[in-house]
Backbone atoms as SQL, in Angstrom:
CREATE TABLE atoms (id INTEGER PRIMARY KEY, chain TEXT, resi INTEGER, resn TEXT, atom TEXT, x REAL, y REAL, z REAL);
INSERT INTO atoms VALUES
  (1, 'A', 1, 'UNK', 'N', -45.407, 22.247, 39.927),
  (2, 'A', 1, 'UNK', 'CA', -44.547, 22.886, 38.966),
  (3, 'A', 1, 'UNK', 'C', -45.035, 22.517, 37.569),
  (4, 'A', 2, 'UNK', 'N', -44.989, 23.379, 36.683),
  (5, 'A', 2, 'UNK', 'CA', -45.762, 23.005, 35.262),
  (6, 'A', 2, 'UNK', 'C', -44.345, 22.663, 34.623),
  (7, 'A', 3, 'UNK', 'N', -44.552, 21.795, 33.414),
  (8, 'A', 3, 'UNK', 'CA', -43.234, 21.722, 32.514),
  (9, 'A', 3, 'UNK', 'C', -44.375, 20.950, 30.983),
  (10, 'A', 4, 'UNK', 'N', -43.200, 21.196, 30.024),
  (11, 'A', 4, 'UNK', 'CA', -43.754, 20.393, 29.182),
  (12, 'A', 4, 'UNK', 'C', -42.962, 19.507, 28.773),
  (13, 'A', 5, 'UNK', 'N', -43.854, 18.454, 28.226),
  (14, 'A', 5, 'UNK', 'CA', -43.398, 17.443, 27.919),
  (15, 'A', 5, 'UNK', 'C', -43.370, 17.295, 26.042),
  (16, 'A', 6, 'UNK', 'N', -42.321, 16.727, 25.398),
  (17, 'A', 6, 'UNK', 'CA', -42.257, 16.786, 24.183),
  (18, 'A', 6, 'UNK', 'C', -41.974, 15.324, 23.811),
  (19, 'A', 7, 'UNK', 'N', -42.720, 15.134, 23.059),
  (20, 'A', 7, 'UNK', 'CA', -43.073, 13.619, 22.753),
  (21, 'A', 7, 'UNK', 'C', -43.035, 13.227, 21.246),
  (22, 'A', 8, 'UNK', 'N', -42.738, 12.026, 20.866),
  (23, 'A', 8, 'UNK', 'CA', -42.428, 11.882, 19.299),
  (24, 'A', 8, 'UNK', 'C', -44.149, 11.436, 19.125),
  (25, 'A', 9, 'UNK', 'N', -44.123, 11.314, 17.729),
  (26, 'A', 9, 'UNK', 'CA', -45.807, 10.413, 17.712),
  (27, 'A', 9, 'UNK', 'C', -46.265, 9.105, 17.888),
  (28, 'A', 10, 'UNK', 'N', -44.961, 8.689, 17.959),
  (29, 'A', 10, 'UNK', 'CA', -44.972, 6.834, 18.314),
  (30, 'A', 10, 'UNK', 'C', -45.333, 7.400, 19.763),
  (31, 'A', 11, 'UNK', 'N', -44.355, 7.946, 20.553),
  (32, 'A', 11, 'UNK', 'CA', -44.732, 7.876, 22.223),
  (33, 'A', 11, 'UNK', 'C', -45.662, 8.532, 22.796),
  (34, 'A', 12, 'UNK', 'N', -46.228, 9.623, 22.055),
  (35, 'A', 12, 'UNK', 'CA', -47.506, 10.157, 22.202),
  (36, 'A', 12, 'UNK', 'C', -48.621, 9.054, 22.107),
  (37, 'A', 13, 'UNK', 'N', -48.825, 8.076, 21.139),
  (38, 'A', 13, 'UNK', 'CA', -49.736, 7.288, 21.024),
  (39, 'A', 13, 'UNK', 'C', -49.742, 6.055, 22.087),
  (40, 'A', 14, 'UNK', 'N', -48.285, 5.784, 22.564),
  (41, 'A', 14, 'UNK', 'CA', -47.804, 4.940, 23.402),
  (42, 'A', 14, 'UNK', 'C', -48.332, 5.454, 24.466),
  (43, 'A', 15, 'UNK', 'N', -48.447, 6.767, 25.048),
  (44, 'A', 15, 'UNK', 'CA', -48.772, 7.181, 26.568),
  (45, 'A', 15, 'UNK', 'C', -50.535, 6.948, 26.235),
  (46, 'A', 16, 'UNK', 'N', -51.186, 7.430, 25.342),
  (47, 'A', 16, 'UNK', 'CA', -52.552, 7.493, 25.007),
  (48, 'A', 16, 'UNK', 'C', -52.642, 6.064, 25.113),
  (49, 'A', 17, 'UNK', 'N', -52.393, 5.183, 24.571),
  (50, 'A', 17, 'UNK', 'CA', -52.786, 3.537, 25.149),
  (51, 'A', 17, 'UNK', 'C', -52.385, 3.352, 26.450),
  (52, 'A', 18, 'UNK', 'N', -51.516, 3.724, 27.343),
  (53, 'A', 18, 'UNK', 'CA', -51.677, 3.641, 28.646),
  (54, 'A', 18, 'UNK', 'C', -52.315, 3.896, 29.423),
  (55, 'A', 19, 'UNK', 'N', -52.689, 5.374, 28.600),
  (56, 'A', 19, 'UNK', 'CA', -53.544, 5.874, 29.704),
  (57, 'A', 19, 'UNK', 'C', -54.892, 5.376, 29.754),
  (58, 'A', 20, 'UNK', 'N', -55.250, 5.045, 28.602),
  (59, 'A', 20, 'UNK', 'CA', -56.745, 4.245, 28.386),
  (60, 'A', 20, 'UNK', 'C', -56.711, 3.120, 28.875),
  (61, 'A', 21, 'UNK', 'N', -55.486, 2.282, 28.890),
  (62, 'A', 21, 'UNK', 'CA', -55.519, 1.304, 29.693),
  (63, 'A', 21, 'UNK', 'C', -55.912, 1.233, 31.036),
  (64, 'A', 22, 'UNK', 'N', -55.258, 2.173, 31.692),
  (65, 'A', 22, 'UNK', 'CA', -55.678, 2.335, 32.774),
  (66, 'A', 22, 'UNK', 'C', -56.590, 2.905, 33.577),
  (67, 'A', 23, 'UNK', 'N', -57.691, 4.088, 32.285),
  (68, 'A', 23, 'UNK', 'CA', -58.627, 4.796, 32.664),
  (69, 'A', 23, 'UNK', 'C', -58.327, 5.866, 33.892),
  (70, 'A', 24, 'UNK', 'N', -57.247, 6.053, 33.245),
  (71, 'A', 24, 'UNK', 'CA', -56.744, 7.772, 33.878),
  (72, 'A', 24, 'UNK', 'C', -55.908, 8.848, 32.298),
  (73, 'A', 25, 'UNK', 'N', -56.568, 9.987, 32.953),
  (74, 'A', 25, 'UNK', 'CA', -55.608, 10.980, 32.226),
  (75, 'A', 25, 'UNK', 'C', -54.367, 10.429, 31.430),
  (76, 'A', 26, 'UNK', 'N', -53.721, 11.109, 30.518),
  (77, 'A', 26, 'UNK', 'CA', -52.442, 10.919, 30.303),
  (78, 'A', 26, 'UNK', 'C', -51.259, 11.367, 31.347),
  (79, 'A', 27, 'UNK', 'N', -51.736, 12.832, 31.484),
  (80, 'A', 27, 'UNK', 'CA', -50.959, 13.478, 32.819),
  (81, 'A', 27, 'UNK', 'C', -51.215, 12.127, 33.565),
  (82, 'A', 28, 'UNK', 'N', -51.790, 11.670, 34.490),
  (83, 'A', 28, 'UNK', 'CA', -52.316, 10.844, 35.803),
  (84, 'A', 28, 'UNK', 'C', -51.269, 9.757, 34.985),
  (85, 'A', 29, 'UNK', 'N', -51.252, 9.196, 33.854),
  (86, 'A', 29, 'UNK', 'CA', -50.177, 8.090, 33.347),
  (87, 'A', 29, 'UNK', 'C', -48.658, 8.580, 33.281),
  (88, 'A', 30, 'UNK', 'N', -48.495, 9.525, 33.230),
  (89, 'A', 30, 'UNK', 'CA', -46.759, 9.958, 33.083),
  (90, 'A', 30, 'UNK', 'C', -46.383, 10.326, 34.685),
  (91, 'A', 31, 'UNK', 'N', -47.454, 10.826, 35.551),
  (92, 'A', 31, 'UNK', 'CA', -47.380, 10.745, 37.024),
  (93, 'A', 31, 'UNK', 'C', -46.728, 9.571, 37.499),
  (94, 'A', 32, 'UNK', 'N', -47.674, 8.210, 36.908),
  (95, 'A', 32, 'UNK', 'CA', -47.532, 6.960, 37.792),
  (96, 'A', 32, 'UNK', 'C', -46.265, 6.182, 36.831),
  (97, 'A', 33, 'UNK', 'N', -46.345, 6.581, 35.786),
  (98, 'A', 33, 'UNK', 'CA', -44.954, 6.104, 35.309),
  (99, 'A', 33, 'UNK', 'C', -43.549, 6.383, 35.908),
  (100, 'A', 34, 'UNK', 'N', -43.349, 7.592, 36.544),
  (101, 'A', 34, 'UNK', 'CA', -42.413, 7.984, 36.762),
  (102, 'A', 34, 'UNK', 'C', -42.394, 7.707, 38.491),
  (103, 'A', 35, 'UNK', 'N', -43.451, 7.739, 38.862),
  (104, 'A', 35, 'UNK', 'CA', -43.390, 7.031, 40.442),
  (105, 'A', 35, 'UNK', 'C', -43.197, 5.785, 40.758),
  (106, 'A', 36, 'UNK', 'N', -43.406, 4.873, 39.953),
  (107, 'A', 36, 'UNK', 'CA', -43.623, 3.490, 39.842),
  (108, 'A', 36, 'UNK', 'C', -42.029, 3.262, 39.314),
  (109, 'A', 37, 'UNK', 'N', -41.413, 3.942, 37.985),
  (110, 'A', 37, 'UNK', 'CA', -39.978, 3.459, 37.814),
  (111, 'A', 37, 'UNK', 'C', -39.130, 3.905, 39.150),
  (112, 'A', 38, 'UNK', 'N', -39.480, 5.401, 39.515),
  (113, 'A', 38, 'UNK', 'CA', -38.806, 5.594, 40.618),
  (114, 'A', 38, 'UNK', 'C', -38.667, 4.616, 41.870),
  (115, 'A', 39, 'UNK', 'N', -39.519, 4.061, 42.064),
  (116, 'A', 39, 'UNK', 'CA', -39.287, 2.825, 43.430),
  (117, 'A', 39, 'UNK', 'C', -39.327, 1.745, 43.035),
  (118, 'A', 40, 'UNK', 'N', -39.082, 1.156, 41.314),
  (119, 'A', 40, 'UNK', 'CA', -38.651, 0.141, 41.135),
  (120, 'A', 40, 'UNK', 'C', -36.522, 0.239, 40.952),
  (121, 'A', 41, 'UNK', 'N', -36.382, 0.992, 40.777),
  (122, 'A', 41, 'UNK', 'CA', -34.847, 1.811, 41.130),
  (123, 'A', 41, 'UNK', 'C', -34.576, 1.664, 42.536),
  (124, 'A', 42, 'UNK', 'N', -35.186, 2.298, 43.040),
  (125, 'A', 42, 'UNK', 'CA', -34.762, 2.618, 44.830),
  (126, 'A', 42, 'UNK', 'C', -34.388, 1.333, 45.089),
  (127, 'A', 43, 'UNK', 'N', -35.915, -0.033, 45.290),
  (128, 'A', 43, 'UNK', 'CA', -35.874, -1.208, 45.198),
  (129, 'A', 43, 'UNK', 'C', -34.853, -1.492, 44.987),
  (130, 'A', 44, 'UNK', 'N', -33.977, -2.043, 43.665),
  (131, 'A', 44, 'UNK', 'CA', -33.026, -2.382, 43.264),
  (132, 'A', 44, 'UNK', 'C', -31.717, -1.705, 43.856),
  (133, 'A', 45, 'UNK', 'N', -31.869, -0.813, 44.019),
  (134, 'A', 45, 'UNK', 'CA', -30.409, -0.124, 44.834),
  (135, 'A', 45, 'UNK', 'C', -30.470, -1.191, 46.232),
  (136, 'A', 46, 'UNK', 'N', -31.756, -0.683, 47.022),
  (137, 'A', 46, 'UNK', 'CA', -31.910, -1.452, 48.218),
  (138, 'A', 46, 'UNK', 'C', -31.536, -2.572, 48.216),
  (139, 'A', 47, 'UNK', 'N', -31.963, -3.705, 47.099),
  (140, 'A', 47, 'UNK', 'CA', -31.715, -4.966, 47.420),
  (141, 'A', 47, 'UNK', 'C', -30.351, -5.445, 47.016),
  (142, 'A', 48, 'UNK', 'N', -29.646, -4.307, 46.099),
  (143, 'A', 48, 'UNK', 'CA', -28.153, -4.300, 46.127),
  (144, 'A', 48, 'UNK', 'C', -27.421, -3.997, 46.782),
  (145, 'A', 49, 'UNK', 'N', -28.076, -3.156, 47.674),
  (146, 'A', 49, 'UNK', 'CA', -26.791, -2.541, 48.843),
  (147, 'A', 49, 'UNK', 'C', -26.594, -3.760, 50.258),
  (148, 'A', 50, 'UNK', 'N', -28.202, -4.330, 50.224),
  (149, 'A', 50, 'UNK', 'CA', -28.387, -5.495, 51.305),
  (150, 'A', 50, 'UNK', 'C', -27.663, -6.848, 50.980),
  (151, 'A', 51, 'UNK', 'N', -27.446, -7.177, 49.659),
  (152, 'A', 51, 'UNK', 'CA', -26.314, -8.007, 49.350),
  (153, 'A', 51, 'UNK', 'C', -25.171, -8.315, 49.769),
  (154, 'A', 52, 'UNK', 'N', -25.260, -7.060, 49.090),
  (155, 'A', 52, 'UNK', 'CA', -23.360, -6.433, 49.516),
  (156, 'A', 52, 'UNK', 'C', -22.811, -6.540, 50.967),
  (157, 'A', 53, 'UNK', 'N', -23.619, -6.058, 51.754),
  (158, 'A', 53, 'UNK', 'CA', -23.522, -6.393, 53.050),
  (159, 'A', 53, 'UNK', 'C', -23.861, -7.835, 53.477),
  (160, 'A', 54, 'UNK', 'N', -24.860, -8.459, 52.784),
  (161, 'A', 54, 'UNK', 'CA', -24.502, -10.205, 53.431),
  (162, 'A', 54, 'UNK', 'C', -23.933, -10.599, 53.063),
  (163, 'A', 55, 'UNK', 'N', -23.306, -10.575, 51.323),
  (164, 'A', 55, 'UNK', 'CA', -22.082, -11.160, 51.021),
  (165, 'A', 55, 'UNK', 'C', -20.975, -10.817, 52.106),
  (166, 'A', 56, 'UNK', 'N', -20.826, -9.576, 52.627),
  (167, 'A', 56, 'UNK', 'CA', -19.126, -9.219, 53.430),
  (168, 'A', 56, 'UNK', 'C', -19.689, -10.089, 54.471),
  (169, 'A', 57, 'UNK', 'N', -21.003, -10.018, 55.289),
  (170, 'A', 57, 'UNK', 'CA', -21.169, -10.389, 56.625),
  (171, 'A', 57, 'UNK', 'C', -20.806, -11.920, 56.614),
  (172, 'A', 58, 'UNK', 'N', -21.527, -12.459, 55.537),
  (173, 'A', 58, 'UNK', 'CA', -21.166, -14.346, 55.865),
  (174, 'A', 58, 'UNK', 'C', -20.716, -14.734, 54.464),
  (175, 'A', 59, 'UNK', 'N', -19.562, -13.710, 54.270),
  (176, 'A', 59, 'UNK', 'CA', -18.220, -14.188, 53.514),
  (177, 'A', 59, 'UNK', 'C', -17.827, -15.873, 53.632),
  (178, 'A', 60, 'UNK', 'N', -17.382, -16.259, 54.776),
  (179, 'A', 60, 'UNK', 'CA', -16.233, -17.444, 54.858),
  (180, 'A', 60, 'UNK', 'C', -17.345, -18.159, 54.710),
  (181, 'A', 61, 'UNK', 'N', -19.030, -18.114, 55.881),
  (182, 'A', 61, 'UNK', 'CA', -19.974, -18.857, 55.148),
  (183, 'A', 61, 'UNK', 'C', -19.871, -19.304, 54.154),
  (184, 'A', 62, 'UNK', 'N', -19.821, -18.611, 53.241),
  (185, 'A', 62, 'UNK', 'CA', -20.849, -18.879, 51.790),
  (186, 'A', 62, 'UNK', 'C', -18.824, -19.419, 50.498),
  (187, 'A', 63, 'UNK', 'N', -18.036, -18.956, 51.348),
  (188, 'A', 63, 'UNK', 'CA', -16.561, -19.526, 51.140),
  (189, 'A', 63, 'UNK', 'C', -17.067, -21.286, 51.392),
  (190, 'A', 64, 'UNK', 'N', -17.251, -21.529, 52.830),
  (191, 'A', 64, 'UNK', 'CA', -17.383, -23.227, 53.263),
  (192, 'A', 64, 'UNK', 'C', -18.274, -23.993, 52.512),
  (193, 'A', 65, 'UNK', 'N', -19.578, -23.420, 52.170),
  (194, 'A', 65, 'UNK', 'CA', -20.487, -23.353, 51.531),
  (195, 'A', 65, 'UNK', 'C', -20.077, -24.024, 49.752),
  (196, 'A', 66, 'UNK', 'N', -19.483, -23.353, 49.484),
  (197, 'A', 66, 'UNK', 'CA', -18.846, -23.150, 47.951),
  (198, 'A', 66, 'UNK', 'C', -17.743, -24.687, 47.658),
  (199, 'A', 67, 'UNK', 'N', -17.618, -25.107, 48.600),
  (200, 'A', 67, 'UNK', 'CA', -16.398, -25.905, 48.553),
  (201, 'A', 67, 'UNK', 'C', -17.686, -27.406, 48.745);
């Protein structure tokens, strides 16, 4: 799907040092930017939702624990 992207000149220059950083395209840098935040998100949901559930599971645990 094509789209454009509209960029100030600070963040235009900001993606251009990334991308040289990394010796890919700019496109190829706003690709991996947005894939890379995307499953650092997911991640974080994941390791919040797995909490949540060991906190309920060993509740009184971590109650005996506390004392």
């Amino acid at each position: 799907m094509a789209m454009t992207l509209r960029l100030t000149d600070e963040q235009e220059r900001a993606l251009a040092r990334l991308a040289e950083a990394d010796g890919v395209s700019k496109h190829e840098a706003v690709v991996r930017a947005i894939t890379e935040t995307a499953a650092r998100r997911t991640q974080a949901d994941e390791v919040r939702d797995a909490s949540e559930v060991a906190r309920a599971r060993y509740a009184s645990l971590l109650d005996r624990l506390a004392q």
